[in-house]
N, C-alpha and C positions, 0 to 999 in steps of 0.2 A: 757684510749683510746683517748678520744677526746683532752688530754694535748699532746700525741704523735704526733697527725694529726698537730694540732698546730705549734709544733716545728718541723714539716717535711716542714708544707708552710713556716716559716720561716727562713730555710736552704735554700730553694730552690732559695726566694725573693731576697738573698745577695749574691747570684751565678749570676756570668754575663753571660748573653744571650746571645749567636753569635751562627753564622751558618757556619760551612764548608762543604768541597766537598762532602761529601756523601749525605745532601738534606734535612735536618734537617729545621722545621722551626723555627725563630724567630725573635727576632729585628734587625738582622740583612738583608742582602741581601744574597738572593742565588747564587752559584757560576758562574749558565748559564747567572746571572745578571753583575758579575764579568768579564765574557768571552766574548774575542772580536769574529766575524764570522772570526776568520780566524780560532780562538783555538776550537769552535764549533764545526767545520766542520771537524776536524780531530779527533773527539774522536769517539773511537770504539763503537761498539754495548755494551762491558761490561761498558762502563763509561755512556751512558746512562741512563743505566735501574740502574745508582747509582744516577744517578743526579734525576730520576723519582720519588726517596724515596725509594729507594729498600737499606736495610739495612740487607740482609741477612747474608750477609761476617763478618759482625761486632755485638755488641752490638745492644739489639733492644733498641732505643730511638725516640725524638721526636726533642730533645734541647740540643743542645752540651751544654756542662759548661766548664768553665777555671777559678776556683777558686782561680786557686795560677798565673795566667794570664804570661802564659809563652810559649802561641800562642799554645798550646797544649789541645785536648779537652778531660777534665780527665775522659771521659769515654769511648770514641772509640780512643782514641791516632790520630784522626783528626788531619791536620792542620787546623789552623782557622786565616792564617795569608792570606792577598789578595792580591797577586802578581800584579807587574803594568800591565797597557792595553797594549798588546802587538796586533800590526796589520803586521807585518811580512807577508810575502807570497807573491805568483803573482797576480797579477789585470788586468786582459783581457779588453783592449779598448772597453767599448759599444757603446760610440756617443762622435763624437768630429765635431763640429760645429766651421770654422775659418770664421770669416768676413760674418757669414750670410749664410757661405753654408755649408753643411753636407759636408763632405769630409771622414765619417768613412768606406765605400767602397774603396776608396782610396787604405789602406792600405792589405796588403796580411796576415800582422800579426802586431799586435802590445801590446806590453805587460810592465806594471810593476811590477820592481820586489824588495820589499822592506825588507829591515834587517834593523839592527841595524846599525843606525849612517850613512848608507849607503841606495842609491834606484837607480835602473838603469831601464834607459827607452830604450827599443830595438823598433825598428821601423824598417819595411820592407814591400818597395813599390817601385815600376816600378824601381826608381833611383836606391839602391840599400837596402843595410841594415845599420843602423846608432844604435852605443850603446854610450848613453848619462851617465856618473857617473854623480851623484848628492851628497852632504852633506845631510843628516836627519834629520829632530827629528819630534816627535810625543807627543805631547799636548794639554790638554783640548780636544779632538776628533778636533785636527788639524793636519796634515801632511805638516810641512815646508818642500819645496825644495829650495835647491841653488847650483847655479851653476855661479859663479864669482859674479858680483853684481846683477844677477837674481834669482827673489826670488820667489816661486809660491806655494799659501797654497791651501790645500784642505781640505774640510772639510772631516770628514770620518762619514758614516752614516753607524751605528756599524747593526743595525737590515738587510738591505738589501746587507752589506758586499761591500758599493759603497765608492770610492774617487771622490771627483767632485770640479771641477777649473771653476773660471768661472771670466777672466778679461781680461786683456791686459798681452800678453807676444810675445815675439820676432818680435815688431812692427802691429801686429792683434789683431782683438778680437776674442778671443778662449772661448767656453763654451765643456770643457770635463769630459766624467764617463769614470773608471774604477771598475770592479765588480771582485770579490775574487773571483778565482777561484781555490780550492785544488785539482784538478783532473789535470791542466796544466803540459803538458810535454811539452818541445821546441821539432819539428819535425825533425826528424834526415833527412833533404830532400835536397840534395846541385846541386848548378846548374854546371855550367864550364866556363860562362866569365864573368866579374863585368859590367859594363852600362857604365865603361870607357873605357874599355877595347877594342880592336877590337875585335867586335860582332862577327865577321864568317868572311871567307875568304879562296880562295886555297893559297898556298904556294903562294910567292913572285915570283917566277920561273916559274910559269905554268903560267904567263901570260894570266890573267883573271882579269881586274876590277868591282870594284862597288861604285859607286858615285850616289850622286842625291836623297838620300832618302825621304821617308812620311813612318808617321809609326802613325796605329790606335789603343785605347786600348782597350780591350772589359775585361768586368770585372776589377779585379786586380790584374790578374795572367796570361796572356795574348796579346802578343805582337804583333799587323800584320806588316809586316814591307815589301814594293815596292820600287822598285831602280832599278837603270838601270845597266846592264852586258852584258856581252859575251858568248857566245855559245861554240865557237870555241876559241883553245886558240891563242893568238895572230891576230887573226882577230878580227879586229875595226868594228862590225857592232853589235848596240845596238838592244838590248832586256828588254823588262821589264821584272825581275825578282821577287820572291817572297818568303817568310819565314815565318816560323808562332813560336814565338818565345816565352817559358815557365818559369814563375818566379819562383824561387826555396824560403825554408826555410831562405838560405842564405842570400838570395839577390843579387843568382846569377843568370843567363840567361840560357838558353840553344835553340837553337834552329835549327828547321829543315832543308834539306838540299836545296839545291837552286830548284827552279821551275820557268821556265819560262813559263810566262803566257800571255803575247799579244809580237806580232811579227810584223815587217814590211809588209808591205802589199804587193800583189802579182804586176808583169807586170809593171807598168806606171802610180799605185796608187800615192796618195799624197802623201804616206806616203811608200813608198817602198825600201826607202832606210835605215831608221834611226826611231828607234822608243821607246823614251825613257822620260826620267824627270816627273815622274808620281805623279798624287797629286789624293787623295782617299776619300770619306766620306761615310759616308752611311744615304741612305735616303729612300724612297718608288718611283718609278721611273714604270712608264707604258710605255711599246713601243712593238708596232705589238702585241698588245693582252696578253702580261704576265708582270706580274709582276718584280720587281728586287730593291733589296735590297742596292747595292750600284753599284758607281757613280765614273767613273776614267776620270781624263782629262790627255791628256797628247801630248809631241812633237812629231810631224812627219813631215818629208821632203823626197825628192829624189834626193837631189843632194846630193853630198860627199865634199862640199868646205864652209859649215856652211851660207850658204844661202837660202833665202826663206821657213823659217820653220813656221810651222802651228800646231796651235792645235785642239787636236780630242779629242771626249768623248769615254767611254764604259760602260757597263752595265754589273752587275753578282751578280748571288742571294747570292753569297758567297764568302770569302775574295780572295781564291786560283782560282775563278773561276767556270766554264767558263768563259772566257769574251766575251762580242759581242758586234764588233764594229760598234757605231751608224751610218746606210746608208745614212747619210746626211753631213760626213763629210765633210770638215772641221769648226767643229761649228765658228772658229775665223780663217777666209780663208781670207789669205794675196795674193794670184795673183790677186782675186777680190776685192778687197779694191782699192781703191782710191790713199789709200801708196806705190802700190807698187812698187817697183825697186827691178830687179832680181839683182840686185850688192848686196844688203842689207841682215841685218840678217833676218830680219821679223819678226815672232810671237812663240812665244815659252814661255820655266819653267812657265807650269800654276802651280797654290794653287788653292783650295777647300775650300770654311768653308758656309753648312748649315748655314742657316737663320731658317728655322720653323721645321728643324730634318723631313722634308719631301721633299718635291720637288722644294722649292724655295733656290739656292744656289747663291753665289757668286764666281766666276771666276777672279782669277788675272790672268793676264799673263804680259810678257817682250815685250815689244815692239822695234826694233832695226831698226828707218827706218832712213829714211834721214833728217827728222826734228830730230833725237834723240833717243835717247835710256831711257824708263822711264817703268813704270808699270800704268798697266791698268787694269781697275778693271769694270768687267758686273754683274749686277744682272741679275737671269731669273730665271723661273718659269718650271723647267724642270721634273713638275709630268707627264705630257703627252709629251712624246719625238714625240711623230705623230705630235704635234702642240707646239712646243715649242715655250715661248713667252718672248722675251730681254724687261726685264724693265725699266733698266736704265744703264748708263755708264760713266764714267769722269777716265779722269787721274786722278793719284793719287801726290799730294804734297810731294814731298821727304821733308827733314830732315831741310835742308838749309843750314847745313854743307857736305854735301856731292855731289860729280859731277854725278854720277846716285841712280836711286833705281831702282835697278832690279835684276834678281836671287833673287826672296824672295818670303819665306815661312808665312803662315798668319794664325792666331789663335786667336777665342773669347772669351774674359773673363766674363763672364756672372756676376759677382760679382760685378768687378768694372765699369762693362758698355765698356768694351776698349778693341781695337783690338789689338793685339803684331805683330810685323814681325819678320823675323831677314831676312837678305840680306846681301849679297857681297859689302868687301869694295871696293870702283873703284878709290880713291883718289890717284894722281901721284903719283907715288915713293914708292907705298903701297906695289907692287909685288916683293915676292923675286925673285930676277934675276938670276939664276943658271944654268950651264949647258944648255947653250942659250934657257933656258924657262923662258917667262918673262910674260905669261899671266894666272897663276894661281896666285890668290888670299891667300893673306896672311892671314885676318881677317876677321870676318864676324861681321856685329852690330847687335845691338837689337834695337827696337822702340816701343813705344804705344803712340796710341790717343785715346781719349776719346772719347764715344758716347753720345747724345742728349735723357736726360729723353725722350725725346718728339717724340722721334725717332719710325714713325708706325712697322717697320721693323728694325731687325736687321744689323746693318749697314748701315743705310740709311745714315747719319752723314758721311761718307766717301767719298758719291756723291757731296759733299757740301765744297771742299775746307781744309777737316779735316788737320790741322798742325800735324804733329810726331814729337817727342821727344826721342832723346835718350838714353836708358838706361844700354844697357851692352856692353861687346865684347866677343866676344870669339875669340881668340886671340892665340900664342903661351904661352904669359903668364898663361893663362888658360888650354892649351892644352898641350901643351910641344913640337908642332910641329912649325916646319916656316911654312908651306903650310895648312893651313885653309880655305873649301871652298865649294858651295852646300849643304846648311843646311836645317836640316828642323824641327818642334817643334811636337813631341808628345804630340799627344791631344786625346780627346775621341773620339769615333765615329763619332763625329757630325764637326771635329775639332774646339773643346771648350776646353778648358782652364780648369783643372781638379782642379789644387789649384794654388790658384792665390798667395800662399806665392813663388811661385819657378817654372822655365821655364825650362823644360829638354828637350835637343837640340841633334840629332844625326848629326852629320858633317861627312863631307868628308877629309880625310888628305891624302897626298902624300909624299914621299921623297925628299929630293933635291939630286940632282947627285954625292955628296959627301956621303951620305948616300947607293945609291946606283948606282955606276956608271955605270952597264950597260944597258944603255938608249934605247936603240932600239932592244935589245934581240926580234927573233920573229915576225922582223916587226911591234911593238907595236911604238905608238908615242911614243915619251919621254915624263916619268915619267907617262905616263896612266896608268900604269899595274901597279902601286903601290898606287894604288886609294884603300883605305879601311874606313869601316864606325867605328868610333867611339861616343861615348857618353859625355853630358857635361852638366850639372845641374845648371841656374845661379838663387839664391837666390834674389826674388823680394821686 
């Protein structure tokens, strides 16, 4: 008996040890050791309770054997061979951090999706939907991507099922996670126009424009968007109109139908003739006792020949309104200034951009008097509209390539410290000349300056002489139109600068009269009535 036992432990000693998939132990590693979280997570309830030790389906054992070592365990017919790490599956964006700021709200979706040899990064936000192919490989728990001579590893961190980047790519510093997720289904959710597209509009024929946009974001699936229109079709008398516009799965748009929401004002008002070019933020604003959420500046006048225009505020707890206009208009009143001449343009196309996301904002507006045509820029302190208090004011330093700055739109980049514009070009010869219209603008620029560490207030640096720099156009080459013009930048709430890798701009385009020759259909000026807003994304 005991020379038996003997020669059974030494049977057993010259048998090699491994473990396979049903949960056996020994010197080997077990298979859930083997398995990456992507293979985990997709096994069933019965492959569990095999991996927990449950050997009731097979042989009861303890220790696989492969005596004749031919990856086969001669006693439950196991495999016992251990496939490579396979990380395969989607990876749902959790935190992507560019230059310092979180930007993962940002996006409406964003996902990767990895196989073999291959990994595609889908991305969808405000601009639109972008799918990125990539080269693969998976090594050592690394994930190389490349895409031409960009290269970008992630480490894979197999327990919490995460991808994570963290360096320099496409000119920023980027720290990003991605987490596995087996439940991802892409949303069957699609919108109806791309962000280049023209966004909304009637027919060409009904004789109805929209030019002069500002558009706010709330969320990242959520569009507000104000511009100026007509009621009537073929009548030229402006209105601020309104949209509330919905991102789809796509990364397409859709949005509501027109609403107009502040009108010229009655009688012999300032503003009774013409009431339009609206700039928007939202902030905390007290006036006659209530409260109000955001904050409209915008042109009003009463003549009909683009003379003596003035700017006015409004007030509404919410984006579509009401709106109520402040009783102390015209915050920037050009009869009482010291400029004025009723020959002239006056004051008009204000911007908005929050300073403390409450009550202290800055006001650009156009200045058109007789010393000049330039942009002006007021700080104030517009929590208490009862008492409203002007901080400070200066012209602003155009470019020094360029004969004005004005018509401009204005946005903070909180990242790099620097305000952006983009504005109308005015330089001779710039206008296409068609169909004897020779005063719409062809191209529109871009600009930033830089703010002062030092700076108590945001934008204080802009009172001070600040130089611009310029950095893009939007242009035909960019747009595919000759007539480029009234732009304005999508920004958040506050208008801030959402990610400062990229500037998305809604413009204004028109046709030229060979495009569409009938110029005055309706009593419309020439080429008004083909005033449509489109979109245009310029890469920073």
């Amino acid at each position: 008996m005991k020379l038996k036992r003997l020669l059974a432990i030494l049977v057993i000693l010259s048998v090699t040890f491994t473990v396979c998939a049903c949960g056996g132990s020994g010197s080997g590693k077990t298979s859930a050791d083997k398995t990456s979280a992507t293979d985990t997570s997709v096994n069933s309830a019965e492959d569990s309770s095999t991996q927990a030790g449950d050997t009731s389906s097979g042989p009861q054992h303890t220790v696989h054997m492969d005596d004749d070592e031919d990856g086969i365990c001669d006693i439950c017919g196991a495999s016992l061979v251990a496939s490579e790490q396979s990380i395969n599956g989607n990876y749902v964006l959790d935190k992507k951090i560019s230059d310092g700021k979180d930007v993962t709200d940002n996006y409406y979706l964003c996902v990767l999706v990895v196989s073999d040899e291959k990994a595609t990064l889908v991305e969808v936000d405000y601009c639109g939907k972008v799918e990125t192919v990539f080269d693969s490989s998976f090594a050592e728990g690394e994930l190389t991507l490349k895409l031409g001579f960009r290269t970008q590893k992630y480490a894979f961190d197999e327990e919490a099922g995460e991808l994570n980047f963290n360096g320099r790519y496409g000119g920023h510093d980027v720290n990003v996670t991605y987490v596995y997720d087996k439940d991802f289904v892409y949303p069957a959710d699609s919108g109806s126009v791309e962000f280049t597209d023209e966004l909304f509009g009637d027919d060409i024929n009904e004789n109805f424009y929209n030019y002069c946009p500002t558009m706010l974001m709330e969320g990242n699936d959520t569009m507000h968007i104000w511009y100026c229109s007509n009621k009537i079709s073929g009548n030229v008398t402006d209105y601020i109109a309104y949209r509330k516009g919905t991102l789809h799965a796509d990364g397409k748009w859709t949005f509501t139908e027109k609403s107009l929401v502040l009108e010229a004002g009655s009688g012999n008002a300032w503003d009774s003739r013409h009431c339009c070019d609206p700039a928007v933020i939202k902030g905390e604003f007290k006036y006659n006792g209530e409260t109000y959420s955001y904050l409209m500046a915008y042109l009003g006048c009463l003549t009909s020949d683009c003379t003596c225009n003035e700017v006015g505020i409004a007030v509404a707890r919410s984006p579509e309104g009401p709106w109520v206009k402040y009783g102390d208009n015209p915050i920037a009143n050009y009869r009482t200034s010291l400029e004025f001449d009723a020959s002239h343009w006056g004051y008009g196309q204000p911007s908005l951009v929050s300073v403390d996301k409450k009550g202290k904002v800055i006001l650009f507006y156009t200045k058109g008097i007789k010393l000049g045509t330039y942009t002006w820029a007021e700080m104030w302190d517009l929590y208490d509209l009862n008492a409203p208090i002007k901080m400070k004011e200066s012209k602003l330093v155009d470019g020094g390539a360029i004969e004005t700055f004005n018509n401009a739109d204005f946005a903070y980049d909180p990242v790099g410290n620097n305000f952006y514009c983009i504005k109308e070009d005015h330089v001779s010869g710039w206008y296409p000349s068609d169909g004897g219209v020779d005063w719409i603008s062809g191209s529109n620029s871009v600009f930033y300056t830089g703010m002062s560490a030092n700076d108590e207030l945001v934008g204080d640096t802009l009172f001070n002489n600040a130089p611009w720099t310029k950095v893009g156009t939007v242009g035909k080459e960019l747009t595919g139109f000759d007539r480029n013009h009234n732009a304005g930048i999508l920004t958040d709430e506050y208008g801030w600068i959402m990610d400062n890798s990229k500037i998305p701009v809604v413009y204004t385009m028109s046709y030229l009269m060979t495009d569409y020759p009938d110029w005055n259909k309706g009593g419309q000026w020439p080429a008004l009535h083909t005033y449509r807003l489109h979109g245009v994304v310029l890469a920073m």
